[in-house]
C-alpha positions in Angstrom: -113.5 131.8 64.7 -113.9 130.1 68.3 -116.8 128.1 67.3 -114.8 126.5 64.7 -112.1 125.4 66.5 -114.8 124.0 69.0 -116.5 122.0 65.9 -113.3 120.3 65.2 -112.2 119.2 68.2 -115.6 117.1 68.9 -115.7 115.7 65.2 -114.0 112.0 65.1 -112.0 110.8 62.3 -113.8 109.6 59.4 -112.6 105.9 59.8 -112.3 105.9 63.7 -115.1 103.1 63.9 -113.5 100.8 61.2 -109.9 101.0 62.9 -111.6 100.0 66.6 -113.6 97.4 64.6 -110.3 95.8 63.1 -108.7 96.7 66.4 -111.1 94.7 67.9 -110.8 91.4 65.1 -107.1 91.5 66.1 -107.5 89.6 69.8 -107.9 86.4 67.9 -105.0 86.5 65.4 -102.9 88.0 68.3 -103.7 84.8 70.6 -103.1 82.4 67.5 -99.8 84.3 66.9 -98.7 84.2 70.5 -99.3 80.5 71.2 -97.3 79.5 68.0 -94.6 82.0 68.7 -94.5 80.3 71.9 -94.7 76.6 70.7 -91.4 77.8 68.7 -89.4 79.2 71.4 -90.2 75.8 73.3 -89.2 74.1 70.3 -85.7 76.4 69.7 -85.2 75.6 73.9 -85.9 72.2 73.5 -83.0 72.3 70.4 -80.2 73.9 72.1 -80.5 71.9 75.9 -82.0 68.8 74.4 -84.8 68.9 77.3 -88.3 67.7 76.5 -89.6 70.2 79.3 -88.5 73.2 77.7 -91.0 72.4 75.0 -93.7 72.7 77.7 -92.5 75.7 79.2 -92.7 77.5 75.6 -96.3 76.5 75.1 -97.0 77.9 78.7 -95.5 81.3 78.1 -97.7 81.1 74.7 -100.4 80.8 76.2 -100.1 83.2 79.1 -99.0 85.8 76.2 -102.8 84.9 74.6 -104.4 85.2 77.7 -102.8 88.8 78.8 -103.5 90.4 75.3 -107.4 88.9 75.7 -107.0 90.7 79.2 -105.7 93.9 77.2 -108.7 94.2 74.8 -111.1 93.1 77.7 -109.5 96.5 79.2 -110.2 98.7 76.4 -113.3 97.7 75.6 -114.9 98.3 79.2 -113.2 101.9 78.6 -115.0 102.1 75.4 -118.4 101.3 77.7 -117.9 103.5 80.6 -117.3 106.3 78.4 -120.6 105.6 77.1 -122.5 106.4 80.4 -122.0 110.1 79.4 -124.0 110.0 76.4 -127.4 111.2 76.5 -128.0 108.4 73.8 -127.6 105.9 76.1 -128.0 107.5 79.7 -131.5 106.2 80.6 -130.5 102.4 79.8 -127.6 102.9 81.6 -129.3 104.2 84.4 -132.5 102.2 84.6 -131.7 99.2 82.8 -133.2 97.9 79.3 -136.2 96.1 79.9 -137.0 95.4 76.4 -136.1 92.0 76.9 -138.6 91.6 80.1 -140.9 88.1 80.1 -143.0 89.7 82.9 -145.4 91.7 80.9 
């Protein structure tokens, strides 16, 4: 009975890898998304005080917005990586290097 509760808890979802994949596709909608929610909250400042520097500070925060959720999936991608140190599949590369790609042979 032990060893099935063992099998379970190292067995990943079926469609683990598709989520992370779409997870992953998501960084560039989200920065799209947050520089035009940004241009219109410039745009809805720049309506109610009538200043054309308002506009400008709505684009900024747009952009910072992109820039921290690229930031965020930079983040949890290297934790996707260093986790992979672990695995015997890929412990000598990570250890050694991968010189498949040497010139100098």
């Amino acid at each position: 009975m032990e060893k099935n509760i063992e099998e379970t808890k190292e067995t990943k979802p079926k469609h683990r890898d598709k989520i992370e994949a779409l997870d992953s596709l998501s960084v560039g909608i989200s920065m799209v998304a947050a520089i035009i929610i940004g241009v219109g909250i410039g745009l809805g400042l720049k309506y109610l005080t009538g200043y054309t520097w308002t506009l400008w500070v709505g684009i900024f925060w747009g952009i910072a917005a992109a820039g921290l959720n690229v930031y965020k999936a930079y983040k949890r991608a290297q934790k996707v990586y260093e986790g992979m140190e672990n695995d015997p599949r890929y412990a000598h590369r990570a250890k050694y290097g991968d010189k498949a790609f040497d010139d100098e042979d």
